[in-house]
N, C-alpha and C positions, 0 to 999 in steps of 0.2 A: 756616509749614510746615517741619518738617524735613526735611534729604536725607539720605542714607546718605554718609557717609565714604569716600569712594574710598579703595583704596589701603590702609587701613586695617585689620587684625585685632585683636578683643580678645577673650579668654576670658569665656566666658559666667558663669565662675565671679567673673568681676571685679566685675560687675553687683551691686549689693546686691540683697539678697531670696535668692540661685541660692544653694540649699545641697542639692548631688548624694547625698540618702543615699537615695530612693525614695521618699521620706514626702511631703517636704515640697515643697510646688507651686513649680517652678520658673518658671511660666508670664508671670509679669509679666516676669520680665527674660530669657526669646527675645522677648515683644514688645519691647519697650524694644531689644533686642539687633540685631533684625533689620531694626526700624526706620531704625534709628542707625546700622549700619556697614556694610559692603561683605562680612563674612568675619566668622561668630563661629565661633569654635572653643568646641569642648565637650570637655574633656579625662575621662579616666575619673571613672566614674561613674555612677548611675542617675538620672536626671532625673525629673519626675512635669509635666506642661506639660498642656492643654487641646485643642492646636491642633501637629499635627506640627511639624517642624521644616522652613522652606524646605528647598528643596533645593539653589536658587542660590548659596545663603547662608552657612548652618550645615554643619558638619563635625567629625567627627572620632569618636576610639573612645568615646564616651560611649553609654550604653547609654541609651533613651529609653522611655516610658509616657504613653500616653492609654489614659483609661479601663482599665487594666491588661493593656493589650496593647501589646508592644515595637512601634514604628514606625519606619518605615526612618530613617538619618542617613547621608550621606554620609560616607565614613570617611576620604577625600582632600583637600587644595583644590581638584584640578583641577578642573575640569568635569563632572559625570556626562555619560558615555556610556554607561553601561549603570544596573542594581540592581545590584547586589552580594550576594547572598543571602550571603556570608561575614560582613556586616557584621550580622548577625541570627545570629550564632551563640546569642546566648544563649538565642532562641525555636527556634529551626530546628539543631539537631545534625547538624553533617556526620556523625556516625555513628549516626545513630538508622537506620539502615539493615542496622544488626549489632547493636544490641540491641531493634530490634522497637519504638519509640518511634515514635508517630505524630505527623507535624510537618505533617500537609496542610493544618489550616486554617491556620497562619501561612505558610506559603508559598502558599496562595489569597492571602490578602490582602496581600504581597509583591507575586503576581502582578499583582493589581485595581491595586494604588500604580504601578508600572512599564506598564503598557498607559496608566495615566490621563496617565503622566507623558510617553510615545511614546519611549519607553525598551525596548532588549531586557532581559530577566532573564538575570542571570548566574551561572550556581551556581558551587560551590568545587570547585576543581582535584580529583578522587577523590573527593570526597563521596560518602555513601551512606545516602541517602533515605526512610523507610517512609513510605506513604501508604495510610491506610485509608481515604479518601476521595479520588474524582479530582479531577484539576487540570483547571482549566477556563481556557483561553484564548480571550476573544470577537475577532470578525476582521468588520472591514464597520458598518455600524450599522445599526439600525431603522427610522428615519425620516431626512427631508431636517435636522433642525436636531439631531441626535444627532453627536458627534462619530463617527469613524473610526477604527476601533482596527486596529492590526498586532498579527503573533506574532511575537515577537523571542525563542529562547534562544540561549545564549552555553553552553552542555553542560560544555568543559572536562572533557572524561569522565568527569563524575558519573555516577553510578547513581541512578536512581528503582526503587521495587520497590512495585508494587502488593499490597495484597490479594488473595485469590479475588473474585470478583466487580466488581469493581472497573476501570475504564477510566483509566490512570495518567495521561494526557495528553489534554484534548480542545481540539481547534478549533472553535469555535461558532459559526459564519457570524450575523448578526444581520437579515440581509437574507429576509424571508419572498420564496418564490417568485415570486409575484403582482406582487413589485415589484422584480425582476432588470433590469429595463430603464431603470431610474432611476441605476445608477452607484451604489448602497449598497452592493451585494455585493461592490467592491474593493476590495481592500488586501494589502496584502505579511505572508508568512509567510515567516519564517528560523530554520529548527532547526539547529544543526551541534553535531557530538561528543557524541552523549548515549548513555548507552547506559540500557537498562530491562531488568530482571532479573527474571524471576520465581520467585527465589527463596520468597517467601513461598506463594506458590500453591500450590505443594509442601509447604511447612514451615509455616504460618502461626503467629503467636504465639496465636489463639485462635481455635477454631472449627473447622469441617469445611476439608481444599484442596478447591480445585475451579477450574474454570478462569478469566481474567479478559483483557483487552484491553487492550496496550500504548499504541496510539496511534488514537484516532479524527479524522479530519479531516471535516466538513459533517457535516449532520444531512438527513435525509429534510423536506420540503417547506420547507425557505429556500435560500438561493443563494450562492455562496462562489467568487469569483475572484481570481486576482492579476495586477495589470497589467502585469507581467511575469512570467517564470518564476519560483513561490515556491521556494524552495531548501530540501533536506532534506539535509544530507551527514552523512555520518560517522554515523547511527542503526545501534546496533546491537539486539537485542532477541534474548533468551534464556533460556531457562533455564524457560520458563512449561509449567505443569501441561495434559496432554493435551488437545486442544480448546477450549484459549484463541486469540486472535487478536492475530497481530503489528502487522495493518494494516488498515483500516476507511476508506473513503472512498466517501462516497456524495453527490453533490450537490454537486461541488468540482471546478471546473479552474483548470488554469494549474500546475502542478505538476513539482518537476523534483529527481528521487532518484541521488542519487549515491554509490556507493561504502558500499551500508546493508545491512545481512545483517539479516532474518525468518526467527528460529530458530522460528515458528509459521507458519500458515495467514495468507493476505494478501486481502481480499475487497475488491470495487469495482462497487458496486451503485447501482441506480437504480432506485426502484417507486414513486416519484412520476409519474403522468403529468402530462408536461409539462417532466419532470426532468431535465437531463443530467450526467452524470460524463463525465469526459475529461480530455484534453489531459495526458496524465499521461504523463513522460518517466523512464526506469530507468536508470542506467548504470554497470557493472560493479558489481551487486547481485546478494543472493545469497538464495534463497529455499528453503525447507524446510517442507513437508507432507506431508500422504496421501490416500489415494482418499478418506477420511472428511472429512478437514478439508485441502482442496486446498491445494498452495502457492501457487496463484494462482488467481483466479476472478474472469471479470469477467462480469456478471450484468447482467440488463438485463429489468422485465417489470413491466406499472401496477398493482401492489394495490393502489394506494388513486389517491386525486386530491387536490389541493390546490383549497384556495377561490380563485377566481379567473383559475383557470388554466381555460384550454378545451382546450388540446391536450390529446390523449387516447395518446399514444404517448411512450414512455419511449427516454431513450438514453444506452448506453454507447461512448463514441467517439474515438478519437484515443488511442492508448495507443501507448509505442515502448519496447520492451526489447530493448538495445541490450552487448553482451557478459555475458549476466547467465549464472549458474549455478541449475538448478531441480533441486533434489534431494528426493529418494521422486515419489509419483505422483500424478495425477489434475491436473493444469493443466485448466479451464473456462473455454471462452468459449460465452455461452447468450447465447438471445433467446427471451422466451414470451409470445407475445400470450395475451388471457383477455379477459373481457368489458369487462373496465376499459377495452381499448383497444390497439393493439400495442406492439410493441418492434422497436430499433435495435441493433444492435452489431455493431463496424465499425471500418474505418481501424484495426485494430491492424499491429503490425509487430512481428518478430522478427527482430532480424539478430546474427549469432554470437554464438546463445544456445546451452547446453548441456544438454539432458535426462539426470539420471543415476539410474535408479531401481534399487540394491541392494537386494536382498532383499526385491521385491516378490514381492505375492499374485498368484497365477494370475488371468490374465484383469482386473489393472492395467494400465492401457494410463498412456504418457505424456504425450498432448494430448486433451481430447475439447472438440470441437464441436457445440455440439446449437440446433435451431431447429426452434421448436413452435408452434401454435400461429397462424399467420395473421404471424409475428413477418419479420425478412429480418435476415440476415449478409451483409457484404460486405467488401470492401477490407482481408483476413486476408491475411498475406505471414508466410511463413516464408523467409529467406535466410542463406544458408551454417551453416548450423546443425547441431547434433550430439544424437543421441535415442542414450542406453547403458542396456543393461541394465533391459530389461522384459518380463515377463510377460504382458504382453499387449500390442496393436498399438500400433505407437510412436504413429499417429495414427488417431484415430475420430471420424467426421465423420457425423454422425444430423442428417438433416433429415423432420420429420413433418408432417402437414398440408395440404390444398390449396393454403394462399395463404401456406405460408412458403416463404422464398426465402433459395438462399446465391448471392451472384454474385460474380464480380470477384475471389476469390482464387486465390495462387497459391503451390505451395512450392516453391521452388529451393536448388539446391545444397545439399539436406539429406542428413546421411548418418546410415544407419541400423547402429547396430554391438550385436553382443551381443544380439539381442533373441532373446526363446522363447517367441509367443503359445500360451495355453493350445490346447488341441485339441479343447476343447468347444465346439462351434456356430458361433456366425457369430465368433469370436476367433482362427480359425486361419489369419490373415494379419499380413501387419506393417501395412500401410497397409488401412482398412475404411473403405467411404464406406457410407452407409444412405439411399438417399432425396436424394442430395444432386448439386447439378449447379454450375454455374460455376466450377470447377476446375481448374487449370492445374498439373500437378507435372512439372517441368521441373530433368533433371540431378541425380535423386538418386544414390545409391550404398548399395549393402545389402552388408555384409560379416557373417561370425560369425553368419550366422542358423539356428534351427533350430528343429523343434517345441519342445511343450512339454519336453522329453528329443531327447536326441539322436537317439535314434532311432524318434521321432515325426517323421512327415515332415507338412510345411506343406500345404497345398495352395495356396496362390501368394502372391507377393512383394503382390500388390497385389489386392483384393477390390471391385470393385463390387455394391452391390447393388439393384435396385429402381430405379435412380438416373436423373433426367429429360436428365440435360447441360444443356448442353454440359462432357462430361469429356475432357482431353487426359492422357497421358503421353509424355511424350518425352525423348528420351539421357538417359535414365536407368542407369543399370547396376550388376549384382546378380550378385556372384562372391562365392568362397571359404565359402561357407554349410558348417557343420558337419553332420557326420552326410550323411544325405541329404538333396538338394535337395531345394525345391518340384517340385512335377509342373508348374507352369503359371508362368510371367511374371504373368497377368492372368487374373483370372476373371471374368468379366460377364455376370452374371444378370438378364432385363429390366428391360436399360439402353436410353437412346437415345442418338443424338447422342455418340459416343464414338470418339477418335482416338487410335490407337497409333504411334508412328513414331520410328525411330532408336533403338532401346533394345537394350539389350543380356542376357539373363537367361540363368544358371545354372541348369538345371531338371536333372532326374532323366532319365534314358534315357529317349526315348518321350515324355518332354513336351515341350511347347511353348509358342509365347509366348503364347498366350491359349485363355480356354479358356470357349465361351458355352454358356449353359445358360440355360434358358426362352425368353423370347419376346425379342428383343432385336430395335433397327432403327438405322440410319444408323451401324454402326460399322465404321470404318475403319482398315486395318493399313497400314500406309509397309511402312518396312524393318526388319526385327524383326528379330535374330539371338537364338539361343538356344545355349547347348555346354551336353554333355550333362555327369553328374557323372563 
């Protein structure tokens, strides 16, 4: 039996038989090579071999062929700790991302060598990438005797740049639903420094633009966890053609975004009953969309079922964004039950986040809340937070249904600045609840508000409508409004169960802090001050 050669390096080219010009089979002597020493070095060259090259073992800039497709070589002695996707230059062009060269499928199969190896992928330092077909990275396995794949990139601020159509990055959990309670569905995901361009979306080198998706993480009916918090830092994502999507997570916790700007629409769904999305943490990120294509949406409602699943209720849950910036409008957080069965959504939090919607449409509001449907809202926190510059009510809270329910939330310390709801219908407030109870707004501040025009006057800082309660407002306060005040602090239209106390409002001569109309019961005023304008 022979051993390998401690200690040992020889050029593969020493070997007889190794003759580097592409032709000729190099294949007997990496066996013989690999066999025999501890370290073959491959010096330039094209190799032609049967069987890649170890990874342990073999090294160096020598350019490699099975079956006529370049295969990874280590380009160092050290040790791999990562791929190296620079060491596949000759397949993979760090600039086929500025002449339109498509390099996806050698970097799929980069990818497959590097997840088999438990290895992150590593791009080149400003690379810039075109991929007409997406990248796919699996996360979890199938079955109990399937191995466990992680997602590992190493960014180094490359650029990837999808097609139109096209999904530049996916995580593919491998775990089906049915079998989330078996420990398949874990494993660690680490993205840092990457950015995705959608340039081509715009521009494409062939065919119609049209829009396409940066980054998908889980798939609708399998299951995707990481056993600790998976790490996404440093993602940036821009540049993509109108109603494309920056972010996609449906079917996936344990998640945790740091320091990532979505220059697109960011969605976080679940319509698998039995399905959950969650656990998903933001931190100082920065998100950009519109009432069409929200910059944030977290969705939650059963279209369909999975085999094996009984649960009949969908959930979206445990979300924290945490110093982030939301700019243009339409922020969604829903719940729709249907016959498939209901829905959850919940446990989100906001705390010193920033609403900033310039040169919105009449009657864009910057949060809406909606729950339809038989579905329940709960444990929504808005804290110390800032809503500028909207067209419509900074928040809109719609609950419809007999058996939907919002409970348990609360918004503190939010301040409302610049806002000018339109003056058509039920939009001519800043805060509008519809239908909606378990409510606590505690310590806002309304500055710079006014109709839709200056001199549109509001009819009041805060609008109930229909709403069951239990709804409180309290030390809240609402000065310096442009033009003329609101007529009313508070409007409540057959409401129940509704407490006013300690507020302070800027109303119009003659108004006052509340102002009921229709049938209303158990609502109660404390100490209300009102100064006239």
């Amino acid at each position: 039996m022979a051993f390998p050669l401690r200690n040992v390096c020889v050029a593969i080219t020493d070997i007889p038989g190794c003759v580097p010009d592409g032709v000729t089979s190099c294949e007997a002597a990496r066996a013989i090579g690999e066999a025999r020493y501890a370290s073959l070095y491959w010096p330039d060259g094209q190799y032609v071999v049967s069987q890649p090259p170890s990874l342990a073992v073999s090294w160096g800039p020598g350019v490699v062929f099975v079956a006529g497709q370049q295969v990874y070589l280590r380009p160092t002695p050290e040790p791999a700790r990562s791929v190296l996707v620079a060491a596949m230059a000759y397949s993979i062009s760090p600039t086929s991302g500025v002449s339109g060269i498509d390099v996806s499928a050698a970097l799929q199969r980069l990818i497959n060598y590097a997840q088999a190896n438990s290895l992150p992928l590593e791009l080149q330092t400003g690379a810039r990438y075109y991929v007409a077909t997406g990248l796919v990275f699996y996360q979890g396995k199938p079955t109990s005797s399937a191995p466990s794949l992680a997602v590992g990139i190493i960014g180094n601020n490359a650029t990837i740049l999808p097609a139109p159509g096209v999904t530049a990055l996916t995580v593919y959990p491998q775990c089906a639903l049915q079998n989330q309670g078996t420990g398949w569905q874990t494993a660690d995901v680490e993205i840092r420094d990457l950015n995705i361009d959608g340039y081509f979306t715009t521009t494409p080198p062939s065919g119609p633009a049209g829009p396409a998706t940066a980054v998908q993480i889980g798939v609708q009916g399998n299951a995707g966890i990481c056993s600790q918090y998976g790490k996404i830092e440093n993602l940036v994502v821009s540049n993509f053609y109108a109603g494309s999507t920056a972010l996609l997570v449906q079917d996936f916790q344990h998640l945790l975004f740091t320091r990532c700007i979505f220059g697109s629409q960011t969605i976080y769904q679940e319509y698998v009953a039995g399905g959950f999305v969650g656990d998903l943490m933001f931190y100082s990120c920065q998100f950009v969309g519109s009432n069409a294509y929200p910059p944030i949406a977290i969705t939650s409602s059963p279209t369909t079922t999975a085999t094996g699943v009984a649960t009949t209720y969908t959930q979206a849950r445990g979300f924290h964004f945490v110093a982030c910036d939301i700019y243009k409008t339409g922020t969604i957080m829903s719940a729709t039950g249907n016959s498939n069965g209901t829905a959850q959504t919940g446990d989100i939090w906001w705390i010193g986040c920033a609403w900033d919607g310039p040169n919105a449409n009449a009657g864009e509001e910057a949060v809406r809340w909606s729950c339809t449907g038989g579905a329940s809202m709960f444990g929504i926190h808005m804290v110390n937070s800032y809503i500028v510059s909207y067209a419509g009510p900074g928040i809109y809270v719609q609950q419809t249904g007999t058996a939907s329910n919002i409970s348990s939330c609360k918004i503190t310390g939010t301040h409302f600045n610049d806002i000018a709801p339109s003056a058509s219908g039920d939009f001519n407030s800043i805060v509008l609840l519809q239908g909606a109870g378990g409510i606590l707004i505690d310590g806002s501040t309304f500055s710079q508000i006014s109709g839709e025009t200056i001199a549109t006057t509001l009819t009041s800082y805060f609008e109930f409508d229909g709403c069951p309660g239990p709804l409180q407002v309290r030390n809240s306060m609402a000065s310096n409004p442009l033009g003329t005040a609101p007529n009313y602090g508070v409007t409540v239209n057959n409401c129940t169960n509704v407490l006013l106390d300690g507020n302070q409002f800027h109303v119009a001569p003659g108004g006052a802090a509340i102002n009921q109309t229709g049938t209303n019961t158990g609502v109660t005023l404390g100490i209300n001050v009102t100064i006239a304008n």
